[in-house]
C-alpha positions, 0 to 999 in steps of 0.5 A, spaced: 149 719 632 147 726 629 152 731 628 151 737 630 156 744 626 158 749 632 159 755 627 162 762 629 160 768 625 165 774 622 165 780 619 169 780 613 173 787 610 171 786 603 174 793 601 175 801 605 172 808 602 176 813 604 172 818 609 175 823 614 175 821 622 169 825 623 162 823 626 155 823 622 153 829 624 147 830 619 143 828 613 148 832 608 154 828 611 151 821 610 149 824 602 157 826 601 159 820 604 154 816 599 153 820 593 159 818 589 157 810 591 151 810 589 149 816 584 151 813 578 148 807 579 142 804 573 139 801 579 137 800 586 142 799 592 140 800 600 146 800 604 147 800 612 151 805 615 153 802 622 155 807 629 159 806 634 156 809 641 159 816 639 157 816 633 162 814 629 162 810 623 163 802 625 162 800 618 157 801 611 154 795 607 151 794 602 145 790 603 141 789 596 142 791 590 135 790 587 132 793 579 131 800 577 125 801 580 126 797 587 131 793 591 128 787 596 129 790 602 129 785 609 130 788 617 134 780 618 139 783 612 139 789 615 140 788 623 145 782 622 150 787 619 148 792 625 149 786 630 155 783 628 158 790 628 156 791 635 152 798 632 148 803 638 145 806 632 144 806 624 143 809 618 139 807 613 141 810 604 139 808 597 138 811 591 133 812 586 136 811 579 130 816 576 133 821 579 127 823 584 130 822 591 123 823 593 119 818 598 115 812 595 110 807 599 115 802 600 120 806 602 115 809 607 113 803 609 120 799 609 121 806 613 117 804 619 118 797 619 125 798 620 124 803 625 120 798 629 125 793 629 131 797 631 127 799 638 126 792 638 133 791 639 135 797 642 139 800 637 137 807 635 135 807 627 138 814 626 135 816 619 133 813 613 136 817 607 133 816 599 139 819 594 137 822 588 140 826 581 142 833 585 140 832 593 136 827 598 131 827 602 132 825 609 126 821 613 129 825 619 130 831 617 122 831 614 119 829 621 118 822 620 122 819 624 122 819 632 
């Protein structure tokens, strides 16, 4: 006779950042919650920003912590948290170490996979924000997300 598990999934608190109550009402309040977590950093970091319905933050995560020119980035990484955190919408951050925040091919390209894969799932993909040395640029606010 095979054994077969029975599993549950949770999600864990590793740690918390303090953040006001408020919502993310825009692509300068995701680069002053995420500016000081990633700014620093000497190489690639994509994290997740995950919703409630009203557009309050649920939770962030870091989802990969790659070299300093890339960070290996897969929508099964990026939805399983946003799934488990029953989030309505998301927010996608990284950072690009050379300072430059603006957009390369594969962030454009990892971009619109994941833009296809959230309405697949029906979860709003909200915006996808690249951090530099002094600023940020926003697929959102640049007209390249719907």
């Amino acid at each position: 006779m095979k054994h077969i598990p029975i599993v549950s999934l949770r999600m864990v608190r590793e740690r918390s950042v303090a953040y006001g109550a408020r919502s993310l009402r825009d692509a300068n309040d995701v680069y002053l919650l995420f500016k000081d977590l990633l700014g620093d950093l000497d190489r690639e970091a994509f994290w997740i920003a995950c919703r409630d319905s009203a557009g309050k933050l649920c939770c962030l995560s870091q989802i990969s912590l790659g070299t300093i020119n890339s960070a290996l980035v897969h929508p099964r990484e990026v939805f399983k948290v946003a799934l488990l955190a029953n989030a309505a919408s998301v927010i996608t951050v990284h950072n690009h170490p050379s300072g430059d925040p603006a957009p390369s091919h594969e962030d454009e390209s990892i971009t619109e996979i994941l833009q296809t894969a959230a309405l697949i799932l029906g979860i709003r993909f909200h915006d996808h924000l690249i951090i530099g040395a002094d600023g940020y640029y926003s697929f959102l606010e640049s007209g390249r997300l719907e």
